[in-house]
C-alpha positions in Angstrom: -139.6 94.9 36.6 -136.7 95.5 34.0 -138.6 96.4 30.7 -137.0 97.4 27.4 -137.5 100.9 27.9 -135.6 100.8 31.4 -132.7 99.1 29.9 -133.3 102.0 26.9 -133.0 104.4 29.9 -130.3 103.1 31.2 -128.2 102.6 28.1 -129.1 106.1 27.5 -128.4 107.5 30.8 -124.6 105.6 30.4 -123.8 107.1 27.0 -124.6 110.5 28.5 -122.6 110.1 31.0 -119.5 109.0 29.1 -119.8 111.8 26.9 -120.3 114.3 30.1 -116.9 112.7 31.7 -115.1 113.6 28.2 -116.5 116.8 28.1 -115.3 117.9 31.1 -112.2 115.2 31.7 -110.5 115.6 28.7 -108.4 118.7 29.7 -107.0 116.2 32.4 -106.4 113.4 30.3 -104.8 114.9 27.2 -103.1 118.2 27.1 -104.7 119.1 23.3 -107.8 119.6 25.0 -106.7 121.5 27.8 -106.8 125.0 25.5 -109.9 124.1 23.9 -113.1 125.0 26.5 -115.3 126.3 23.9 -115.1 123.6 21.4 -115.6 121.0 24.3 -118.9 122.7 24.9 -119.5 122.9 21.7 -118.9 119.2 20.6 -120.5 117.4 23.6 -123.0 119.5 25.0 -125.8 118.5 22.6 -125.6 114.8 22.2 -124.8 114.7 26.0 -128.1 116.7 26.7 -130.2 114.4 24.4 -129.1 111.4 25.7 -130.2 112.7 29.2 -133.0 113.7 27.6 -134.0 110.0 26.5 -132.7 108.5 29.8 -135.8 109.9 31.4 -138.2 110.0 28.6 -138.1 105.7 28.8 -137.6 106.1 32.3 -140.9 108.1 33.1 -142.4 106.2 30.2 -142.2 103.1 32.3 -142.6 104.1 35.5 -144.5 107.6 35.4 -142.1 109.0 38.0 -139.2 111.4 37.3 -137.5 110.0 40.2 -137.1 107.1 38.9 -135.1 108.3 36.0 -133.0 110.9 38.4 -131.9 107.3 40.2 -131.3 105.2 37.4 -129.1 108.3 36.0 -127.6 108.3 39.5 -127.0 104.3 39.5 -125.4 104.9 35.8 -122.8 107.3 36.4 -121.4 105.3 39.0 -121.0 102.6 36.7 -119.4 104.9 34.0 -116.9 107.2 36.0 -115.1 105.1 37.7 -114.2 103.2 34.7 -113.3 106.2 32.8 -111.2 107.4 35.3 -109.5 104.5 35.9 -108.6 104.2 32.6 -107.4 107.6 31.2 -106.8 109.1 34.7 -105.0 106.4 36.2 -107.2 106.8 39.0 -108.1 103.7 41.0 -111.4 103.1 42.1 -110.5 100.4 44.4 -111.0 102.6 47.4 -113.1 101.8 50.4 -115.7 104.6 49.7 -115.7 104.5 45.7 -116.1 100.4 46.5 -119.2 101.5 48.8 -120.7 104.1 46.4 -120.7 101.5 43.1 -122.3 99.2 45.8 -125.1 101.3 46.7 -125.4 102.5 43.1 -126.4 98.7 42.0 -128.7 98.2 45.3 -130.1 101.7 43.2 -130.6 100.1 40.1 -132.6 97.0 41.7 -134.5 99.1 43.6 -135.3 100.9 40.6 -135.9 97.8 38.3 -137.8 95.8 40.8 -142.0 95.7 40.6 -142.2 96.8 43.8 -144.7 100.2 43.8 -146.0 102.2 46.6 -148.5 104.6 46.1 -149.8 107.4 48.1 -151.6 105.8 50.9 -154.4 104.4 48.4 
């Protein structure tokens, strides 16, 4: 069931990733950052980690699995990078197996959203 804290996850597993693609897509994308390694560490590495951080804390807060959170920050970055590529790369992600992979990143999602729970043979 999609709760608040999911979509918190989520949201937070998303802006994690976007900063993690310009942390280490940047040197591609623009040639000022190409010369600068450790100030790209140093500018993105913390707010990237917290937002992981957060992603799983409402993740496991809901659920009480880390799994959960490893998929829905799975399901996220597949929603993120082929966007930011696409748009400061010039990459396309309208290839057959990029198409497949955001496909199977939303089945992901549900999956992880739904109220379906299984337990341990109980």
């Amino acid at each position: 069931m999609l709760t608040q804290n999911l979509i918190y996850s989520a949201l937070f597993f998303m802006a994690g990733h976007t900063l993690g693609w310009f942390q280490v897509n940047s040197q591609f994308a623009w040639e000022w950052w190409r010369d600068r390694p450790l100030f790209t560490v140093c500018l993105y590495s913390v707010p990237t980690a917290l937002c992981y951080l957060y992603g799983a804390r409402y993740a496991y807060m809901d659920t009480g699995e880390a799994w959960a959170g490893r998929f829905i920050a799975f399901a996220a970055s597949y929603f993120i990078f082929p966007i930011l590529t696409w748009v400061f790369l010039k990459e396309s992600p309208f290839t057959n197996k990029t198409l497949i992979c955001f496909a199977l990143s939303v089945i992901i999602m549900i999956v992880q959203f739904s109220p379906v729970t299984v337990t341990n043979g109980e």
